[in-house]
N, C-alpha and C positions, 0 to 999 in steps of 0.2 A: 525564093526567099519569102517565110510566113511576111502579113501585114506589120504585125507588133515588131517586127525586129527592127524598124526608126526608133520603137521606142526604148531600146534594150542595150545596156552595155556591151558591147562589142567582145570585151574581154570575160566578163560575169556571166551575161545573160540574162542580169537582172534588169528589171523595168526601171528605169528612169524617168519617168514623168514631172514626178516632182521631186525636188530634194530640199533641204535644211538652205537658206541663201549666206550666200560664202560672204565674206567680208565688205565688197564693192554693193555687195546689192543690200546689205545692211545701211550704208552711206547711206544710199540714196533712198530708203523706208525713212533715215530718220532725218534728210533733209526735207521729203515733203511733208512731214508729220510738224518740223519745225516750221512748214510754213503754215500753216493751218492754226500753230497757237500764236503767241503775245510774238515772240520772233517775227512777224510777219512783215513787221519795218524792214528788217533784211532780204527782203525777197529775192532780185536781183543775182543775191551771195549765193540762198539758198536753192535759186535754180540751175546755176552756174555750178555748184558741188555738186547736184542732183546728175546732171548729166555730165558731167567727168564720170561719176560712180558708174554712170549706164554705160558710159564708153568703155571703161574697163572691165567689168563685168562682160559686156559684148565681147570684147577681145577675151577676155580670158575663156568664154563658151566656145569662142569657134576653133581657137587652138588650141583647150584640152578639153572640151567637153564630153561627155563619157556616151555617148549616143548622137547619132543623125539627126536628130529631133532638136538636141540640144547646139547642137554646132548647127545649124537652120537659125535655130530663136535667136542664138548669138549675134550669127550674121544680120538677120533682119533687124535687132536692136542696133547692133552699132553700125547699118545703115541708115534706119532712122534719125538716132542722133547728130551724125556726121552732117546729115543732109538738114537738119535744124541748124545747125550752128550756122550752116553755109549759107543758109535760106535766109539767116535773120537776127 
């Protein structure tokens, strides 16, 4: 099995490295973006959306992510996140 085939759709064979972010990971660009302006009184809310968005995002990579690469990121985000909420 070449190196690059983590990075390659399984069914394509095309590279998947990076791709266009699906809907959840949009959430959470434009929850931290609202934290950073006048919204900032909300923080709490906005990191709270921030990572639901990451959570599902994670789930949705590990069980249909189009590459080994991707279903990896998946899993290690929505381990990360889980293990935040747990931690704190």
């Amino acid at each position: 099995m070449p190196p690059d085939s983590f990075f390659r759709n399984q069914k394509t064979g095309r590279l998947v490295r990076f791709e266009f972010p699906n809907p959840a990971l949009w959430v959470f660009i434009a929850a931290i973006a609202l934290r950073w302006s006048a919204y900032d009184a909300r923080d709490a809310e906005l990191r709270w959306i921030g990572s639901g968005a990451l959570i599902v995002w994670g789930l949705d990579e590990l069980v249909r992510g189009h590459a080994p690469w991707r279903r990896l990121l998946g899993a290690v985000v929505l381990g990360w996140e889980l293990w935040q909420l747990h931690a704190g």
